[in-house]
C-alpha positions in Angstrom: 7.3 -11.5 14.6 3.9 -8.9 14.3 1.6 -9.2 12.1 2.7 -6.2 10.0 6.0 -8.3 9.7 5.1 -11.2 8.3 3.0 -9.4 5.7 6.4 -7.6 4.8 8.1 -10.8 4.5 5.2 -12.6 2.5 5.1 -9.4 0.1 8.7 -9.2 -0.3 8.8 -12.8 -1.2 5.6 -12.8 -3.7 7.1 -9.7 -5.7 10.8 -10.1 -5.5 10.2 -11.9 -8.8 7.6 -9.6 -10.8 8.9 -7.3 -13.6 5.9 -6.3 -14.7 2.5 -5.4 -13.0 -0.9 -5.1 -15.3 -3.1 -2.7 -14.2 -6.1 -4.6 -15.5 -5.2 -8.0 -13.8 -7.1 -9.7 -10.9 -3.5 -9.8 -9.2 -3.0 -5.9 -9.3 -6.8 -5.7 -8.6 -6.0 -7.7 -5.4 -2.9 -5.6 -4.7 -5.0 -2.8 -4.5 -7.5 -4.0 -2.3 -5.2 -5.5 0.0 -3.4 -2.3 0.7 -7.0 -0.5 0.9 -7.9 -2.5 3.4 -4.7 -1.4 5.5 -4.4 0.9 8.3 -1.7 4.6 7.9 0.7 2.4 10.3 0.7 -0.8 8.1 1.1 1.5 4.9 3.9 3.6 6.2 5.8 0.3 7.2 5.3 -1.3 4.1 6.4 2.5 2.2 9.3 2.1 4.2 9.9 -2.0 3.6 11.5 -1.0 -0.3 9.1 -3.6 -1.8 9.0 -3.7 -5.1 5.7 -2.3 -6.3 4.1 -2.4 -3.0 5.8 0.2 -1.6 5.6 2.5 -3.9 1.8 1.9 -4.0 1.4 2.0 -0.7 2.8 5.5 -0.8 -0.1 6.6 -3.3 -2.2 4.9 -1.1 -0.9 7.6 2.3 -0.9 10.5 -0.1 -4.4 9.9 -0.9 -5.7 9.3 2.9 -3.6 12.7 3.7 -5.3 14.8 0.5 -8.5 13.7 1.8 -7.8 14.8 5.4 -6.5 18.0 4.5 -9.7 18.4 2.3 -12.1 17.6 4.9 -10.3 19.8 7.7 -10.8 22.7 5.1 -14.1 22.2 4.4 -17.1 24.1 5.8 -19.0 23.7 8.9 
């Protein structure tokens, strides 16, 4: 098992019993970190994963890297 697999598995587990995520807590604030920290590979896998808040995170999280790409290919030499 990768690395990127056992973080899926770890995830999966911590979440599978969270109903409820407070933007304003230290856990989300983690969260959040943690998936800033990750490379477009890691974040597509754990899109694709169907864990419960963290993927759907993690997509915000490749929507944001590809607006920023787009904007800096378009911008001005």
């Amino acid at each position: 098992m990768n690395v990127v697999e056992l973080k899926i598995v770890t995830l999966r587990k911590m979440m599978a019993d969270v109903d409820r995520i407070d933007p304003s807590s230290e856990e989300y604030k983690s969260l959040v970190q943690f998936l800033n920290r990750q490379s477009m590979d890691t974040l597509k896998a754990l899109e694709s994963a169907k864990i419960k808040w963290v993927s759907a995170l993690a997509r915000n999280r490749i929507n944001r890297i590809k607006f920023e790409m787009k904007n800096l290919s378009e911008m001005p030499v």
